[in-house]
C-alpha positions as CSV (number, residue, x, y, z in Angstrom):
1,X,97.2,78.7,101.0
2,X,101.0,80.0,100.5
3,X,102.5,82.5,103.4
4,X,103.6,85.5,102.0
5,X,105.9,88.4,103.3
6,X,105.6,92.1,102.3
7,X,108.8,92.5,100.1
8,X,108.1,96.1,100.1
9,X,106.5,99.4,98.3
10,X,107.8,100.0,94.8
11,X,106.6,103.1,92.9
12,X,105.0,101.7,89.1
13,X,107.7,104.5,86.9
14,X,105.3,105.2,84.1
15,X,102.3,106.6,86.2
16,X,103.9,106.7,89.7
17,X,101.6,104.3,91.0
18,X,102.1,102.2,93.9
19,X,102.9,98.5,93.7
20,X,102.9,96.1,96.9
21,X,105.5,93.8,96.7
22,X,104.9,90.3,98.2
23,X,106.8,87.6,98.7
24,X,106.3,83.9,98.7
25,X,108.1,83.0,102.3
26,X,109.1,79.2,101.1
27,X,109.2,80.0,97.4
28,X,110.7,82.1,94.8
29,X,107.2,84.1,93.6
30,X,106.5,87.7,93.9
31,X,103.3,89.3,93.9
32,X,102.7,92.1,92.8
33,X,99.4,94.1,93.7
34,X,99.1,98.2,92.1
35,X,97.6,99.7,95.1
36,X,96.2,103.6,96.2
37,X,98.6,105.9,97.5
38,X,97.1,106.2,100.9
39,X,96.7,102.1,101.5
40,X,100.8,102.9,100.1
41,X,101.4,105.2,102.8
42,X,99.8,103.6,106.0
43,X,102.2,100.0,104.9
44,X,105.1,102.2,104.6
45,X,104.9,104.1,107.5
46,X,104.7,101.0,109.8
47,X,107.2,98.8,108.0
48,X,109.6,101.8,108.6
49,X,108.4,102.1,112.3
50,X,107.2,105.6,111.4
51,X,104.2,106.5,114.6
52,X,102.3,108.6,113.0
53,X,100.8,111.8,116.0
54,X,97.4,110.8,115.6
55,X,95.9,107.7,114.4
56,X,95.6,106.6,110.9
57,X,92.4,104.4,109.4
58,X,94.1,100.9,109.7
59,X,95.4,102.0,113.4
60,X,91.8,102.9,113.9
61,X,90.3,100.0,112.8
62,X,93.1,97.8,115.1
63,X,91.8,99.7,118.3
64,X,88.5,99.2,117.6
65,X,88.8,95.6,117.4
66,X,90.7,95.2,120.5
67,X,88.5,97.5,122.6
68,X,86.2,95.0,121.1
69,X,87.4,92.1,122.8
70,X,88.5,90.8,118.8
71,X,91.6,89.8,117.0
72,X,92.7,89.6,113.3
73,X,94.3,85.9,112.9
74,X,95.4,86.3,109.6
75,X,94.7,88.2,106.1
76,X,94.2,85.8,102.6
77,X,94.6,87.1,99.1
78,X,91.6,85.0,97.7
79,X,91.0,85.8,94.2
80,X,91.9,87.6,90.9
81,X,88.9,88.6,88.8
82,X,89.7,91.3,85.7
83,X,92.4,92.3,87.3
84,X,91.2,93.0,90.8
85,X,92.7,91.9,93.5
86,X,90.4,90.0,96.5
87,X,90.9,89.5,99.9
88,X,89.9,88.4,103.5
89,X,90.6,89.5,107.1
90,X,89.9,86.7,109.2
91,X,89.2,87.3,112.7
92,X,89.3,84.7,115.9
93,X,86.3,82.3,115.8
94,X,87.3,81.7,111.8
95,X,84.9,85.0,110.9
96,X,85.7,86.6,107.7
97,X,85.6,90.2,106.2
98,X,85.8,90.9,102.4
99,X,88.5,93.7,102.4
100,X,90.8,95.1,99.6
101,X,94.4,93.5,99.7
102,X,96.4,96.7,100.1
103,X,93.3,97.5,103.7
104,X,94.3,93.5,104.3
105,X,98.2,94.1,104.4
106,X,98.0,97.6,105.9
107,X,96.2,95.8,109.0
108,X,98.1,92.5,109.0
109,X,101.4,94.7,109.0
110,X,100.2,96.9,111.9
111,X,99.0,93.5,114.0
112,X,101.7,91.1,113.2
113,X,99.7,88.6,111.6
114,X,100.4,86.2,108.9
115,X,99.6,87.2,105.0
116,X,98.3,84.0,102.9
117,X,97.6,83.8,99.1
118,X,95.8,81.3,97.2
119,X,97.8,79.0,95.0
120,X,95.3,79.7,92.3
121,X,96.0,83.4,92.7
122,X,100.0,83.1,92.8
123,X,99.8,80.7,89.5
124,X,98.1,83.5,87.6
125,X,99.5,86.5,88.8
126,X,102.9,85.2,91.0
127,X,106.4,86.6,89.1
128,X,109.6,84.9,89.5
129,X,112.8,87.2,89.3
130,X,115.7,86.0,86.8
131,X,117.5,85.3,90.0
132,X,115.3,84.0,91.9
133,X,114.8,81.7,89.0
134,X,118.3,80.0,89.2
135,X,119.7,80.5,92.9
136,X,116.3,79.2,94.4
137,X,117.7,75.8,95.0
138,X,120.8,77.3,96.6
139,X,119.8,79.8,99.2
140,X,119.8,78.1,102.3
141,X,118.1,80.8,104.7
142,X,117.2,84.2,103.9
143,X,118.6,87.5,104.6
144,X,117.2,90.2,106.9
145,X,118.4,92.9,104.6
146,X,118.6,91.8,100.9
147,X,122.0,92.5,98.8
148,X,122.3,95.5,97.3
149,X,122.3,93.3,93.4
150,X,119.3,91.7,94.2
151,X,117.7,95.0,94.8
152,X,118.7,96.3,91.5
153,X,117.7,93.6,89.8
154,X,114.0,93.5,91.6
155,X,114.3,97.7,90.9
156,X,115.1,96.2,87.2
157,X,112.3,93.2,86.8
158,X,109.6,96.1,88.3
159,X,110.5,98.7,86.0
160,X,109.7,95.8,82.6
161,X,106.5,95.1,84.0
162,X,103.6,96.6,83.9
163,X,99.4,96.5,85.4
164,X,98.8,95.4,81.7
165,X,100.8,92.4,82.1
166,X,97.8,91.1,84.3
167,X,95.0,92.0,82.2
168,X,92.6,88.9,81.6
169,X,93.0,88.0,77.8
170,X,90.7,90.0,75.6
171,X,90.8,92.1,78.3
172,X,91.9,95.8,76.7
């Protein structure tokens, strides 16, 4: 299992959909997951320390497991089948729940729990940026608050990709 970071919310241009940005923590690879606006929404808000008046879903669903007496340990990306996405919460006592990736993040973000992804997934779907690519050896540490190039050029890499570009083959 790789760690990954939430890189962020980016906005797909030709439809407007949402993409959820995830970054490989000791590696140059981005993931890249389309997700629903709403799922968009609740992981924006609380990476932007938004506190929303009354509770959302995810907020829901993190009170109920502390009232409880439960804990999310960590969420895994586990698989990519036609294009879909799979994940896990896993709870204390190594318990797992199937759960959408964009449900998985939206909770992990609002607990503070580490985000894992399968090699397997990462090799099929992971994206390097042109960057990335070359300065990878170089970096030593990273940045809290990226520069304001290698946001352009991330705005630039998103904007020549596509949810096609991860269509199974023969896939149409």
């Amino acid at each position: 299992m790789i760690e990954m970071t939430v890189a962020g919310i980016r906005m797909d241009p030709p439809q407007n959909d949402p993409v959820l940005l995830l970054r490989e923590v000791s590696g140059p690879r981005y993931l890249p997951i389309w997700i629903g606006q709403g799922e968009a929404t609740a992981i924006a808000i609380k990476l932007q320390g938004v506190e929303p008046s009354r509770p959302l879903t995810h907020d829901l669903i993190a009170d109920l497991l502390e009232t409880l007496g439960r804990s999310l340990t960590e969420v895994r990306i586990t698989g990519l089948q036609e294009g879909t996405f799979y994940a896990d919460l896993v709870l204390d006592g190594d318990e797992t729940v199937s759960a959408r990736p964009s449900d998985s993040v939206a909770m992990a973000v609002r607990l503070s729990v580490p985000i894992y992804a399968e090699e397997d997934v990462l090799a099929e779907a992971g994206l390097l940026m042109p960057e990335e690519e070359k300065d990878s050896e170089t970096k030593d540490s990273e940045e809290e608050a990226p520069a304001e190039e290698e946001v352009e050029a991330f705005k630039e890499f998103l904007d020549s990709i596509s949810a096609d570009d991860f269509k199974a083959p023969g896939e149409s």
